[in-house]
C-alpha positions in Angstrom: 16.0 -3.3 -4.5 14.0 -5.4 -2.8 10.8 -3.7 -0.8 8.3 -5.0 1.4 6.1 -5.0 4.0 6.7 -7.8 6.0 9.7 -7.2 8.8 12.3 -9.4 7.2 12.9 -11.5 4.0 12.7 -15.0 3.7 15.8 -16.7 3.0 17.7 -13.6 3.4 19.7 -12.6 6.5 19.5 -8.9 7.3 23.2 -7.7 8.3 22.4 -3.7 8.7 20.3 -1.2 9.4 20.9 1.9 7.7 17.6 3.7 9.4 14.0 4.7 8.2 13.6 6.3 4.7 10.7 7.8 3.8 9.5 9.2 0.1 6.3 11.8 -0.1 4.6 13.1 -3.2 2.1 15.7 -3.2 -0.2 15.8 -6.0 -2.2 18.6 -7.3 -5.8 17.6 -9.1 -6.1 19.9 -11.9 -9.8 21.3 -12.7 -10.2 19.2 -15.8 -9.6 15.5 -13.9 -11.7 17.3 -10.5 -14.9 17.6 -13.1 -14.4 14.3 -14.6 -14.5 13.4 -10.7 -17.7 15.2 -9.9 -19.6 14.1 -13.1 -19.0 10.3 -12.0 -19.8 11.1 -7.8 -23.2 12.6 -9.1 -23.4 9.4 -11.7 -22.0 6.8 -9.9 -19.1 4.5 -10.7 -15.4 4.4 -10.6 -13.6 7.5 -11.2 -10.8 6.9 -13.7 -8.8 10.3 -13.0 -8.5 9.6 -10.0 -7.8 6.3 -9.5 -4.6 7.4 -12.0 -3.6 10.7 -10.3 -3.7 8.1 -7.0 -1.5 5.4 -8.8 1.0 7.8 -10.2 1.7 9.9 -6.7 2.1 6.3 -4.9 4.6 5.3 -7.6 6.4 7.9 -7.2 6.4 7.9 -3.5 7.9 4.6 -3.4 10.8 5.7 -6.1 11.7 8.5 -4.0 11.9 6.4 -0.8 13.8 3.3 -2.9 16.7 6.1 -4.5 16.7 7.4 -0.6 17.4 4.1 0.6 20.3 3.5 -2.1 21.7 6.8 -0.7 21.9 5.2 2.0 24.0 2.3 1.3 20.8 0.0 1.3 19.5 -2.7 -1.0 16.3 -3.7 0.3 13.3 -1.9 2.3 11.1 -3.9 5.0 8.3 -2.8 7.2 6.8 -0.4 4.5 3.6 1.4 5.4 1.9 3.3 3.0 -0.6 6.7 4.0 -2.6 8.8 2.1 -4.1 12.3 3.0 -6.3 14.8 1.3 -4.7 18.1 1.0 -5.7 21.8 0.4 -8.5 24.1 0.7 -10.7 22.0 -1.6 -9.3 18.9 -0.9 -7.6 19.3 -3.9 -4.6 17.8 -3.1 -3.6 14.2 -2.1 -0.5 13.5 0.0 0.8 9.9 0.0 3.8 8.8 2.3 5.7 5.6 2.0 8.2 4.9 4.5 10.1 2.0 5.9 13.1 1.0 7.0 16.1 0.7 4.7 18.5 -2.3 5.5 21.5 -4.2 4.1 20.8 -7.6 2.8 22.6 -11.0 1.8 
């Protein structure tokens, strides 16, 4: 599967388009990794938990939209924008979209 964000592929004609796909993942930050994350704002520096928890939910984002765009009878993604939010009461939560649309390739 290819992805990308450009509109089209070089050297490869597009011959369908099967629509937009889109994959979300919500992600919880648990109380351990949100400590960890307050100990480094107050200190300075990267935070490591979160910089994984981000990672991880965008990964899996862009597997859910990639099997979604199989399902579809696709074999390549173009245009592909990727959001984030913050989530929840406490801004707990992180929300990250990937979508694009899922076409039929040479």
């Amino acid at each position: 599967m290819i992805i990308t964000t450009t509109p089209n592929i070089e050297g490869r004609a597009i011959r369908a388009y099967k629509g937009l796909v889109v994959g979300e993942v919500i992600a919880g930050v648990d109380v351990i990794k949100d400590i960890a994350a307050g100990l480094t704002n107050f200190f300075g520096g990267r935070s490591k938990s979160y910089e994984d928890e981000l990672i991880n939910a965008r990964s899996e984002a862009i597997h859910e939209m990639e099997n979604r765009a199989e399902q579809m009878g696709a074999n390549a993604v173009v245009g592909v924008d990727i959001d984030y939010e913050v989530l929840g009461t406490g801004n707990n939560m992180l929300m990250v979209t990937v979508s694009g649309t899922a076409v039929l390739v040479d």
